[in-house]
C-alpha positions in Angstrom: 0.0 0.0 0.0 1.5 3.4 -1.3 1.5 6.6 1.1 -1.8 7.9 -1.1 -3.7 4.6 0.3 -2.9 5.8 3.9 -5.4 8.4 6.0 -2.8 10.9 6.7 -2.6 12.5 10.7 -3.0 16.2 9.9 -4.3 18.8 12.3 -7.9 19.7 11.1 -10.0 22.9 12.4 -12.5 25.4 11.8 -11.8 29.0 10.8 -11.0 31.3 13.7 -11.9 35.1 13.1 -10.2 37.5 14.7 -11.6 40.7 15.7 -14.7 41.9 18.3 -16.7 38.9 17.8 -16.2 35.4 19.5 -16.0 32.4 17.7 -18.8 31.1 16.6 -19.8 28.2 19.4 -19.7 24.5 18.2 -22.9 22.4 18.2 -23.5 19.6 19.9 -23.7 17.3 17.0 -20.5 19.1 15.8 -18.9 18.8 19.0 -19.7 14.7 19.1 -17.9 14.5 15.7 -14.9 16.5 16.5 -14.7 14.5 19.6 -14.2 11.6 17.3 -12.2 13.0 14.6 -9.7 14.0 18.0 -9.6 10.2 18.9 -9.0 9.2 15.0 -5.9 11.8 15.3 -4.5 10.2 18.3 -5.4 6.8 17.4 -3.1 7.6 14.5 -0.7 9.7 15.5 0.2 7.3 18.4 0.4 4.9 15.2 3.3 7.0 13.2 4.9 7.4 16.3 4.8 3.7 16.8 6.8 3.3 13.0 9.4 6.0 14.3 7.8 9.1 12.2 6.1 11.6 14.7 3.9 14.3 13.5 5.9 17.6 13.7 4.5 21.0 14.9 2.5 22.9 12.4 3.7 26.1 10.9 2.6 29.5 10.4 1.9 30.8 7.0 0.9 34.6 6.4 -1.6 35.2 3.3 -2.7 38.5 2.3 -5.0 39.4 0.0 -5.5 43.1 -0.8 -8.7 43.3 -2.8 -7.9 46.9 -3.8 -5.2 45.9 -6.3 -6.9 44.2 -9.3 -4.3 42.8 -11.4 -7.0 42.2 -14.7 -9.7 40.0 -15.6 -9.8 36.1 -13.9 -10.6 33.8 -16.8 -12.8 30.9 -16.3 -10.1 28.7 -18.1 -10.7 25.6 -16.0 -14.3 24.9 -17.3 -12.6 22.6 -20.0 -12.3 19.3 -20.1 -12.2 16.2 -21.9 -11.6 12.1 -22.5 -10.2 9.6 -24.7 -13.1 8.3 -25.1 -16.4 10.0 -26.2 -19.5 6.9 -26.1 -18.3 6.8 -22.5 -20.8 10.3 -22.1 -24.2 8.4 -23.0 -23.7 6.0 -20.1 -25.1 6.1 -17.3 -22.1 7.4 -14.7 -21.4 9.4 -17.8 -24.2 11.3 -18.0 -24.6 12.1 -14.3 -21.1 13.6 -14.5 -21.9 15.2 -17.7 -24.6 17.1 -15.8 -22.0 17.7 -12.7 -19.7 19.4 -15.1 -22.4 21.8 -16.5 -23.3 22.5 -13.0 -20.2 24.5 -12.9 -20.9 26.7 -16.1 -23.5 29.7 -15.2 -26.6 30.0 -14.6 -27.1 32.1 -17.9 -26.5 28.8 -20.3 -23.6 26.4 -20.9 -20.2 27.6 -20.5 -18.4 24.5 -19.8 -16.6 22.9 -22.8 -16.1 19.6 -23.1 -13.1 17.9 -25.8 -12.8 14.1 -26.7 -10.8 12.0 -29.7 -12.7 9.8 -31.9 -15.6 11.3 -33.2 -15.0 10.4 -36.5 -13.7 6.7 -35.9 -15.0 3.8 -37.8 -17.2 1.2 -35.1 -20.6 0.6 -33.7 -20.0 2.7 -30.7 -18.8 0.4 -28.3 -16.5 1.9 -25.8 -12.8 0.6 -24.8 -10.3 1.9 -23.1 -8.8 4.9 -25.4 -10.6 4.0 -27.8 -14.5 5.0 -29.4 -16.2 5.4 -32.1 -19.4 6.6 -34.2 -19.4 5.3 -37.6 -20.1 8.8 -39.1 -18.7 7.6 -42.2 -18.6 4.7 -44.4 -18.7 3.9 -48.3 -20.6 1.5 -50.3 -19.6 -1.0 -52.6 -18.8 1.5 -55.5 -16.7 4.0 -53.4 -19.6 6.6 -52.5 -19.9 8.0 -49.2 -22.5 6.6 -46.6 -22.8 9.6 -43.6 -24.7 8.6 -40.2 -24.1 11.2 -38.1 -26.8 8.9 -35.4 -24.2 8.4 -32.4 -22.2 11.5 -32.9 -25.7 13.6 -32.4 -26.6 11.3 -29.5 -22.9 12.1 -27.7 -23.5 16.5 -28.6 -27.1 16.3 -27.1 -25.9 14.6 -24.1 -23.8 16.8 -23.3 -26.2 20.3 -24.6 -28.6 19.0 -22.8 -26.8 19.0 -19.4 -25.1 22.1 -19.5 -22.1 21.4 -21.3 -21.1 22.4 -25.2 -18.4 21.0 -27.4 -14.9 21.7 -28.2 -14.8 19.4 -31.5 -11.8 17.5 -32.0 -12.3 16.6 -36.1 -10.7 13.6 -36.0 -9.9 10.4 -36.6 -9.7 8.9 -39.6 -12.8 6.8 -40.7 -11.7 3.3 -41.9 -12.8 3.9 -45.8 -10.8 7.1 -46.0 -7.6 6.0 -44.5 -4.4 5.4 -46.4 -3.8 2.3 -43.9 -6.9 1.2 -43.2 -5.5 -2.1 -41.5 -5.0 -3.4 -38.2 -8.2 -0.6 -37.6 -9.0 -0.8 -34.0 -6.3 -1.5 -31.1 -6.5 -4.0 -27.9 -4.6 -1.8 -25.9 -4.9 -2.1 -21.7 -2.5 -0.6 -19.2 0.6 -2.3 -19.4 1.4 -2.6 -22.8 3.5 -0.4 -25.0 1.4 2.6 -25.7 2.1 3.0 -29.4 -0.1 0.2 -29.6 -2.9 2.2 -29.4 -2.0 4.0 -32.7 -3.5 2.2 -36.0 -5.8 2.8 -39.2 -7.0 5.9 -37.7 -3.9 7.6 -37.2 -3.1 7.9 -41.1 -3.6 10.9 -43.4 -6.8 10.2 -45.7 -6.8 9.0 -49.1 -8.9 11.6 -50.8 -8.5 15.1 -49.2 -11.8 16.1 -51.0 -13.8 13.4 -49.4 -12.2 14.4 -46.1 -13.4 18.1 -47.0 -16.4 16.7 -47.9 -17.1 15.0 -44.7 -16.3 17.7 -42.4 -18.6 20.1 -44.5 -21.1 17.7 -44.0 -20.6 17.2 -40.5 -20.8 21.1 -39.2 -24.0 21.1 -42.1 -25.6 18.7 -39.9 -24.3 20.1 -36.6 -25.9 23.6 -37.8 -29.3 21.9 -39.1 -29.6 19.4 -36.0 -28.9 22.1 -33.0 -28.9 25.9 -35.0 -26.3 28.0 -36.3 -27.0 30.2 -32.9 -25.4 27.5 -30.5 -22.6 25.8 -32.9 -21.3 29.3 -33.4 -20.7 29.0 -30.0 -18.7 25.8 -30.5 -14.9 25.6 -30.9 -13.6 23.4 -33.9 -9.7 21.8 -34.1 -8.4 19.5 -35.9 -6.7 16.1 -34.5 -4.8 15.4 -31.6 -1.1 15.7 -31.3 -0.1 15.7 -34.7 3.7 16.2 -33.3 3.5 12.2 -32.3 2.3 9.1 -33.1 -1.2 10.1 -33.4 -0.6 11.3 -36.8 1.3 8.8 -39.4 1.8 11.7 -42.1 4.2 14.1 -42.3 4.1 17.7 -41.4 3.1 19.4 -44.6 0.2 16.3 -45.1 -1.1 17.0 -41.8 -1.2 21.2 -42.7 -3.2 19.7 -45.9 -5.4 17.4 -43.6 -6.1 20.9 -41.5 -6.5 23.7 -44.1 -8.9 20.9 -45.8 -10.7 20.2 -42.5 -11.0 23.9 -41.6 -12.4 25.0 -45.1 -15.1 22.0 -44.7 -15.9 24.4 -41.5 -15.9 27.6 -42.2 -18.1 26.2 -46.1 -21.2 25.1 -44.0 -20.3 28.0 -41.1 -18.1 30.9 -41.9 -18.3 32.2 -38.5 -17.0 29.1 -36.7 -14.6 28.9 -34.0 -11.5 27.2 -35.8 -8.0 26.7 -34.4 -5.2 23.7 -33.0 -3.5 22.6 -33.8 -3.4 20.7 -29.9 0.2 19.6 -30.2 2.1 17.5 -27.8 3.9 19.6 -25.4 4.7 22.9 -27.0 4.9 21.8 -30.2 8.9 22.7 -31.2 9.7 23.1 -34.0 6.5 21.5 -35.4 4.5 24.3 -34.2 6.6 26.6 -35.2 5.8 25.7 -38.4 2.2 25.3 -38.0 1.8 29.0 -36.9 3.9 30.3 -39.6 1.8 28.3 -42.0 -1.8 29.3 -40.7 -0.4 33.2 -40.2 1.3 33.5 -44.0 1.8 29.9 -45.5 -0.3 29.3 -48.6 -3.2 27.6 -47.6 -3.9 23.6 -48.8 -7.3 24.0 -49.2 -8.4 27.5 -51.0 -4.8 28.7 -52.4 -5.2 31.9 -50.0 -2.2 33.5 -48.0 -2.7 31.7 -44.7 -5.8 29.6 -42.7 -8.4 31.1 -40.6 -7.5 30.8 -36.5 -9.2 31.8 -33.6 -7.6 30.2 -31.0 -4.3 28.3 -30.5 -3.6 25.2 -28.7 -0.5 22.9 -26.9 -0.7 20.9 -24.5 1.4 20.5 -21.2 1.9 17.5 -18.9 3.6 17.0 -15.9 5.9 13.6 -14.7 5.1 11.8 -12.2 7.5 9.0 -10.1 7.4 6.6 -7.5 10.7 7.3 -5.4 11.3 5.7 -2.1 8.0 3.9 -2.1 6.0 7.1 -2.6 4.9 9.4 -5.4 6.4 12.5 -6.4 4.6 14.5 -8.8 6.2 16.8 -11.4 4.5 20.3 -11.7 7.6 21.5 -12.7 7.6 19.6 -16.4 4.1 21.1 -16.3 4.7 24.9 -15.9 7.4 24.7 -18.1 5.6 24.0 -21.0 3.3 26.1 -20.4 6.2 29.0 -19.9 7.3 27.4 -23.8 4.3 27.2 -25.3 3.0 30.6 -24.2 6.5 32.4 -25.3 6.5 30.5 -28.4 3.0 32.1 -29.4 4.0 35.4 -28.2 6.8 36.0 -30.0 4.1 36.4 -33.1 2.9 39.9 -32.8 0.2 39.0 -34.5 -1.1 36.1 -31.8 -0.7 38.0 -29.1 -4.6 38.5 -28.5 -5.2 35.5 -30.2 -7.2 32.7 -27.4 -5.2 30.1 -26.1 -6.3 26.6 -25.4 -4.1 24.5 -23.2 -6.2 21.4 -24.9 -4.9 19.1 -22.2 -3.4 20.3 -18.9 -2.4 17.2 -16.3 -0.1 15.8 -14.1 0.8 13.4 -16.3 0.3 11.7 -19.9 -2.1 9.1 -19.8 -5.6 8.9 -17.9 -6.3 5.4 -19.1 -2.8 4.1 -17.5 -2.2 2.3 -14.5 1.0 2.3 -12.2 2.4 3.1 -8.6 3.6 6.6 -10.3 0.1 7.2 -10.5 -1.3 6.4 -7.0 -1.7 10.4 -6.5 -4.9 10.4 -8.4 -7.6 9.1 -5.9 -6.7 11.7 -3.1 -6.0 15.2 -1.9 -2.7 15.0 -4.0 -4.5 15.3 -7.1 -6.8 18.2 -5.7 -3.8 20.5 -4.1 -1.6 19.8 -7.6 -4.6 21.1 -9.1 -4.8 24.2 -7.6 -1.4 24.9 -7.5 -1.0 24.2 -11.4 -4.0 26.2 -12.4 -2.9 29.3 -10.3 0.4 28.9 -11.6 -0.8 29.2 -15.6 -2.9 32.2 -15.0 0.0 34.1 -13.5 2.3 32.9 -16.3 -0.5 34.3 -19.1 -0.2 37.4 -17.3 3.5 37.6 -17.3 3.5 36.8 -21.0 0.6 39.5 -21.9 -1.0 36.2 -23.5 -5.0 35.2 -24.0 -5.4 32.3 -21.6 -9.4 30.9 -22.9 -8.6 27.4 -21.4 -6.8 24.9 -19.5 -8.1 21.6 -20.1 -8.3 19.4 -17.8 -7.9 15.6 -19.6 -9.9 13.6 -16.8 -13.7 12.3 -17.2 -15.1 8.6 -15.9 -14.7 4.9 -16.7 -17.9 2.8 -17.0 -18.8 -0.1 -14.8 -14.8 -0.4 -13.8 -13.6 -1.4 -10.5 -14.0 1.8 -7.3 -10.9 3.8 -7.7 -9.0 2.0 -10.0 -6.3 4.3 -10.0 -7.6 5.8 -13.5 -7.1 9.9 -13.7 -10.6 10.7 -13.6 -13.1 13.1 -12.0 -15.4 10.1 -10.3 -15.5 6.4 -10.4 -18.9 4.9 -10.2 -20.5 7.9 -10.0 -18.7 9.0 -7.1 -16.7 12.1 -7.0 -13.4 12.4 -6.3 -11.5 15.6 -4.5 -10.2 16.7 -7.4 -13.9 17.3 -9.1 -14.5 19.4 -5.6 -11.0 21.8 -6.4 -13.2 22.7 -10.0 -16.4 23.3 -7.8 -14.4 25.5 -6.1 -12.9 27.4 -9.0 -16.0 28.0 -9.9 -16.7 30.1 -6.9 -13.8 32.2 -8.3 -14.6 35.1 -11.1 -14.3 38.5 -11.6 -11.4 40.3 -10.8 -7.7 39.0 -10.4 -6.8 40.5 -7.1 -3.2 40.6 -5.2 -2.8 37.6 -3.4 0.6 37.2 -1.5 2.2 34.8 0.7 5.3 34.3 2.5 5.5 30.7 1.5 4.9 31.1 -1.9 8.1 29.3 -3.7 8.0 32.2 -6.4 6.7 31.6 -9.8 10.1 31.0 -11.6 11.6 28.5 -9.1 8.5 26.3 -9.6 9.0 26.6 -13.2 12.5 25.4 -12.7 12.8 23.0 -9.5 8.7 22.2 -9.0 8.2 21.7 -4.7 10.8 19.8 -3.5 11.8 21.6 -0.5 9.4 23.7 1.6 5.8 23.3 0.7 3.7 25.5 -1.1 0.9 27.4 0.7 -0.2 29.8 -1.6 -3.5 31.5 -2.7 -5.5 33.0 -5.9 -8.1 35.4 -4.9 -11.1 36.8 -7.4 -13.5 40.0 -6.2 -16.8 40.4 -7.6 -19.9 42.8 -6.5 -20.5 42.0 -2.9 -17.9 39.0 -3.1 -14.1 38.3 -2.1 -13.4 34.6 -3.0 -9.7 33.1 -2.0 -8.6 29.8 -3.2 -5.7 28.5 -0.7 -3.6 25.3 -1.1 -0.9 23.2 0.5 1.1 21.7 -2.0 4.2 19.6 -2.4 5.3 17.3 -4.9 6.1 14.4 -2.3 3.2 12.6 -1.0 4.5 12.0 2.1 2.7 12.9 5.7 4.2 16.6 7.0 3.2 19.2 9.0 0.0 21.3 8.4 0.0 25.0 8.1 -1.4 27.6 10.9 -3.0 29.9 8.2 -3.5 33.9 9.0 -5.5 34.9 6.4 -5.4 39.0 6.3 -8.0 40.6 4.1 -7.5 44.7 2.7 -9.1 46.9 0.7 -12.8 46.0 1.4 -15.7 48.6 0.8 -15.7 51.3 2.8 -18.3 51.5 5.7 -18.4 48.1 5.4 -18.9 46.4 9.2 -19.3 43.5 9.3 -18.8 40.3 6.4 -20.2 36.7 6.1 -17.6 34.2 5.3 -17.8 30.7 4.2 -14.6 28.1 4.1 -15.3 25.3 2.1 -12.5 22.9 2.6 -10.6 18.9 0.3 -8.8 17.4 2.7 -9.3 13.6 4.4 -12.0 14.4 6.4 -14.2 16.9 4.2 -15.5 16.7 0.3 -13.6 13.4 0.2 -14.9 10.0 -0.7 -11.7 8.5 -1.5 -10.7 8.7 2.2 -14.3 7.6 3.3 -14.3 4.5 1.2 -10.5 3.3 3.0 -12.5 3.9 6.4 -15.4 2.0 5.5 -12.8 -0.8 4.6 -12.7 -0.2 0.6 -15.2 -2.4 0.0 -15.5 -3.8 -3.9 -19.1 -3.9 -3.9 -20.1 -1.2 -1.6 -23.9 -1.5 -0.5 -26.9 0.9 -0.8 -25.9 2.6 2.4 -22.3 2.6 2.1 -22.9 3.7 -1.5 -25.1 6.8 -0.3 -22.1 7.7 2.3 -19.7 7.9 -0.7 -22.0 9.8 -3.0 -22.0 12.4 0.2 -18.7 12.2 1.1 -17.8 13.3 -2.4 -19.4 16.7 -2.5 -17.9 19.9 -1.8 -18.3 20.4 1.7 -18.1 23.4 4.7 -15.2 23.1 6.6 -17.2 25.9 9.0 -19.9 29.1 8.1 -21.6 30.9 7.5 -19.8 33.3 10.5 -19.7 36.7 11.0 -16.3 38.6 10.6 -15.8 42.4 12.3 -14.1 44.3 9.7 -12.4 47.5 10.4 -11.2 50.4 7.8 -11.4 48.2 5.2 -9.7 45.1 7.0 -10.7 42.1 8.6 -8.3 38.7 9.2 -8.9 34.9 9.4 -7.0 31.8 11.0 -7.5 28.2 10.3 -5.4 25.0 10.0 -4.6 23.5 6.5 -3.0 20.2 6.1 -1.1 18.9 3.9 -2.2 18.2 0.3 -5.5 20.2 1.2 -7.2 22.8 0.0 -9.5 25.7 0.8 -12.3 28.0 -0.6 -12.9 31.1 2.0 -15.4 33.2 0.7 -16.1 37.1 2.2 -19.8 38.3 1.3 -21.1 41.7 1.7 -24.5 43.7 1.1 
């Protein structure tokens, strides 16, 4: 059992104001189940002492957060995300989380995006592990295209009608159309060599006007089936990763495969969102030679000077190892292509508004996989990474005067596999991991980028360089909007291994004037709050949980009050907060006002 399967001894408490009011008095029910929680701690702490590794003292952190220093717009970019595989959305824990990601979107319509490979792929919709299909096209015995655009409208309509919209990856290659048509669909599971997983479909087609052809007809459909209104509102890209395996052509064949693709788009919608080209990584030089293609290349497709773009998109993974029988996560690999990829696309004057798309953004490469390297997925690991990463690529859009519009996060659900299997995903089973809670959170965030600052904040450039390897980081991203102060804090490092918690001091400036008095809220991921991970390992991880024990994970995996709502004195624009935060936890305090 890895350090991630362990309930971790970390000191736990509610938030303390400090001012002219008392702290709010603990209920009895409350009072019964910190009494227990207390026993738990030194049940277990007299354990670690037992194996020779004592808990040491906590230690103080100082946040401040001066709402009176706006440092620009917060953009909603974590309310992408996507999968592998896209029939796994019509299922039945599919749709439930579906409808859990366009819960976070506003209340106005849906504003969460939602990206997955395959939509194009030859098969009768039977879902595998990174693998899917629709079986959109076909050809008859004499050559001539067959279009069923049946499954693919199913997948879209789950997702519209649940709050979510999609970020269309045009890919991959039907079976008729490609230039290597056999072996056609993989037997990949975790454990074998990955470039298994790339066959028929990953080849360039054998008729660029039928794959014009299809993708006209496609967005045709899209337009006809759910109005030009909401597919303007789509996002359109072509393939995945063209810089690897996933595409079998060269360079200039895959800049034919695009500029074709992207004129089939903008023929049956000239105001569609197009862009990509989602590379690997940053791209090198690859994209290099993408952008200077779409920007003054002659285009493929239509002989023009160049190919329409909205947007722009790379990827950026981080690299995860197991080292002395525990994980150590690699937010520096992370961050660092980010830093590329976003210097890369500002060095064209001509992108420097241009959106950006970080069309997948994880902690590692491969959701499907399975390994010890892995084990931070089920936990609070996987939340506080999270959070730290996500803070972390909105200050380096800043620093680069780039368009940040998203940061994917590459993480959805497994049907009918075993309870946390060790898969990167948002739930298992229909059960929500913390992770999914650290997005519910971030979308308490909006508005206003305020000053945020703390004294153990490594510093933006020596997480780019060296990740957290030494001192934790405790850090925070805060948002104001009318009536609102919202402040994400996190206790990060990239050893999962038990350590100290932090003795928070929150300090709040520059709140209206004459206000008196605020209402704040502390929503709180750690192991004993919005965490059914840790709930399932008390309950004895059982593999067939029953109706009871089911309905105490589907709790424990909401986004849950660590204490409020509480009143908090505030003085000449001032107030301040204390509270506990362990390690690998993370924390939503939110300040209302009339």
């Amino acid at each position: 059992m890895n350090r991630t399967d362990r309930i971790k001894t970390n000191n736990k408490g509610t938030t303390r104001v400090v001012g002219s009011h008392p702290v709010r008095p603990v209920h009895p029910v409350e009072k019964k189940s910190v009494g227990l929680l207390s026993l738990l701690s030194l049940i277990l702490s007299a354990a670690t002492a037992l194996a020779g590794g004592a808990q040491e003292p906590a230690f103080p952190v100082a946040i401040r957060v001066d709402a009176a220093k706006p440092l620009g717009a917060l953009p909603p970019a974590w309310r992408f995300f996507g999968a592998d595989e896209p029939n796994y959305a019509t299922m039945k824990d599919g749709r439930k989380l579906v409808a859990e990601l366009g819960s976070l979107g506003d209340s106005g319509g849906p504003q969460v995006y939602f990206r997955t490979h395959h939509l194009l792929v030859t098969g009768d919709g039977t879902p595998a592990l990174k693998w899917g299909s629709t079986n959109v096209y076909t050809e008859d015995a004499r050559g001539r295209p067959v279009y069923d655009f049946s499954v693919v409208d199913r997948i879209f309509a789950t997702y519209l009608a649940r709050g979510v919209r999609p970020y269309v990856e045009i890919g991959f290659m039907p079976q008729a159309l490609s230039t290597h048509p056999e072996p056609y669909q993989h037997a990949w599971r975790p454990g074998l060599p990955y470039d298994d997983v790339y066959t028929g479909w990953a080849y360039p087609p054998k008729d660029y006007a039928k794959w014009e052809e299809l993708v006209y007809r496609w967005v045709k459909h899209c337009v006809e089936r759910f109005g030009r209104a909401e597919v303007e509102r789509w996002y359109w890209e072509v393939w995945n990763e063209p810089n690897i395996g996933y595409w079998k052509g060269t360079p200039e064949e895959f800049l034919r495969l695009h500029d074709h693709a992207i004129a089939g788009v903008r023929r049956a919608l000239p105001t569609a969102r197009v862009g990509g080209p989602d590379v690997a990584g940053s791209g090198g030089a690859f994209m290099q030679g993408f952008l200077e293609h779409v920007l003054r290349g002659r285009n493929f497709a239509t002989g023009a000077t160049g190919t329409p773009h909205d947007f722009v998109s790379f990827h950026a993974k981080g690299a995860p190892s197991f080292v002395d029988g525990h994980v150590r996560t690699g937010i520096a690999a992370q961050l660092r292509t980010i830093d590329q990829g976003f210097a890369r696309i500002a060095s064209f004057p001509e992108l420097r508004a241009t959106p950006i798309v970080i069309g997948e953004s994880d902690p590692d490469g491969c959701a499907a996989c399975q390994g010890p390297q892995l084990g931070y997925r089920n936990g609070t690991m996987y939340a506080s990474y999270t959070a730290a990463a996500y803070a972390r690529t909105v200050l380096l859009a800043e620093r680069h005067g780039v368009n940040l519009l998203g940061a994917l996060t590459w993480a959805f659900e497994f049907e009918d596999q075993p309870y946390f299997a060790g898969f990167r995903v948002l739930a298992t089973n229909g059960i929500d991991l913390p992770v999914l809670n650290v997005f519910r959170m971030l979308a308490g965030l909006g508005g206003q980028h305020v000053s945020a600052e703390s004294d153990r904040d490594p510093g933006l450039d020596a997480m780019v360089r060296d990740g957290v390897r030494g001192a934790p980081d405790v850090s925070a991203l805060a948002s104001l909007a009318p009536g609102k102060l919202a402040v994400l804090v996190w206790h990060y490092h990239d050893d999962d291994v038990p350590g100290p918690g932090a003795r928070v001091s929150l300090s709040l400036a520059g709140l209206p004037s004459g206000t008196r008095e605020a209402r704040v809220t502390h929503y709180r991921v750690d192991d004993a709050h919005s965490n059914a991970f840790a709930e399932w390992k008390r309950m004895g991880s059982p593999i067939a949980p029953s109706r009871e024990q089911y309905d105490r994970l589907l709790a424990a995996g909401q986004l849950a009050k660590l204490d409020g709502p509480s009143s908090v004195h505030v003085d000449g624009g001032s107030a301040r907060l204390e509270f506990a935060l362990p390690r690998q936890a993370v924390s939503l305090v939110v300040v209302e006002w009339p």
